[in-house]
ChimeraX commands (.cxc) that place a marker at each C-alpha (Angstrom):
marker #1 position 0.00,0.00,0.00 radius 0.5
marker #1 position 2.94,2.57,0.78 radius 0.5
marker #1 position 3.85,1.69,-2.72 radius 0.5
marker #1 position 0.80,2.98,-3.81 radius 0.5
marker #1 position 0.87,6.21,-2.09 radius 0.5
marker #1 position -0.66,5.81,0.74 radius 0.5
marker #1 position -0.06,7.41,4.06 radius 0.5
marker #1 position 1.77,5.27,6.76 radius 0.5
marker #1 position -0.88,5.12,9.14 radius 0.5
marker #1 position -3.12,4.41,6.33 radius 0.5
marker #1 position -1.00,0.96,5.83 radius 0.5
marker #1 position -0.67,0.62,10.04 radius 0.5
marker #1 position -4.70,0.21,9.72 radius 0.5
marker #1 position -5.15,-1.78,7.24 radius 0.5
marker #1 position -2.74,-4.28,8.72 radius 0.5
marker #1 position -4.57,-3.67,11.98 radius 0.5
marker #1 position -7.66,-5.01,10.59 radius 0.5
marker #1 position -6.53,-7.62,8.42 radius 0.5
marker #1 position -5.12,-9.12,11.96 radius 0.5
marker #1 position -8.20,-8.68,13.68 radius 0.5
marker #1 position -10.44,-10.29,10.87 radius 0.5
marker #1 position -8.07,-13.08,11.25 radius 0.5
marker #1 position -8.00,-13.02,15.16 radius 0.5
marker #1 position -12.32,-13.07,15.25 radius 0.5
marker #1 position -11.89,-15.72,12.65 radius 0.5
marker #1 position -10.06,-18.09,14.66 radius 0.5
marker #1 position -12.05,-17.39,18.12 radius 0.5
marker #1 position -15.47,-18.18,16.22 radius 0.5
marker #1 position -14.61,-21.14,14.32 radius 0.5
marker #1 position -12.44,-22.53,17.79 radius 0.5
marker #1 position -9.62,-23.98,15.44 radius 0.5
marker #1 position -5.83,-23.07,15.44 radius 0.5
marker #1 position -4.53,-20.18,13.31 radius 0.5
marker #1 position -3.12,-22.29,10.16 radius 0.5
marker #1 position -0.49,-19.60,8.10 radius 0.5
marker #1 position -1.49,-22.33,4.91 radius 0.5
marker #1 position -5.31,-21.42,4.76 radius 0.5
marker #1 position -6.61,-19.41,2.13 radius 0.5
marker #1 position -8.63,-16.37,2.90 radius 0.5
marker #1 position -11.12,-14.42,0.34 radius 0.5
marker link #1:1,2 radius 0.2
marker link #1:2,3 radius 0.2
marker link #1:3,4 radius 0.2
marker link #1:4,5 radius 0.2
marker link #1:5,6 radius 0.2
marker link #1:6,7 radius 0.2
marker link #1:7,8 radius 0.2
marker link #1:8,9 radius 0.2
marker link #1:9,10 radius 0.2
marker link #1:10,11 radius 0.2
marker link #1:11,12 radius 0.2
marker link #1:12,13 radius 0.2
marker link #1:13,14 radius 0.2
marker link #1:14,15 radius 0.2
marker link #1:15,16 radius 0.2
marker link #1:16,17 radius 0.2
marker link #1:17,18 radius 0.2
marker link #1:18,19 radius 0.2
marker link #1:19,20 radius 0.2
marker link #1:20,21 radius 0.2
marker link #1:21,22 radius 0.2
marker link #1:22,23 radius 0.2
marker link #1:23,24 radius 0.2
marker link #1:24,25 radius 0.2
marker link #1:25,26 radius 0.2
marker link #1:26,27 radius 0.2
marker link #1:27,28 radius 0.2
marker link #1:28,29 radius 0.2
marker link #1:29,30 radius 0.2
marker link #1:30,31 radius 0.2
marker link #1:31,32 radius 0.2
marker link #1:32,33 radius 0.2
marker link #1:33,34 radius 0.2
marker link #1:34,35 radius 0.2
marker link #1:35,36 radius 0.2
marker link #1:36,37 radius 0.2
marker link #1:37,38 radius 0.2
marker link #1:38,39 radius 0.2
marker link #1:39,40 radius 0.2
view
């Protein structure tokens, strides 16, 4: 995203969400984090 022109804390909250999609995602479905799945 910085690449693209985007602000830093633009990038610092986007990463911040992506990590807490994947965070909500693991607590609701009660499996471990696997690095190997594919998200959409």
């Amino acid at each position: 995203m910085r690449a693209r022109g985007k602000c830093p804390m633009q990038v610092i909250g986007a990463a911040m969400r992506k990590l807490i999609h994947i965070a909500y995602g693991v607590l609701k479905s009660g499996r471990p984090f696997d690095p190997e799945m594919k998200t959409a």
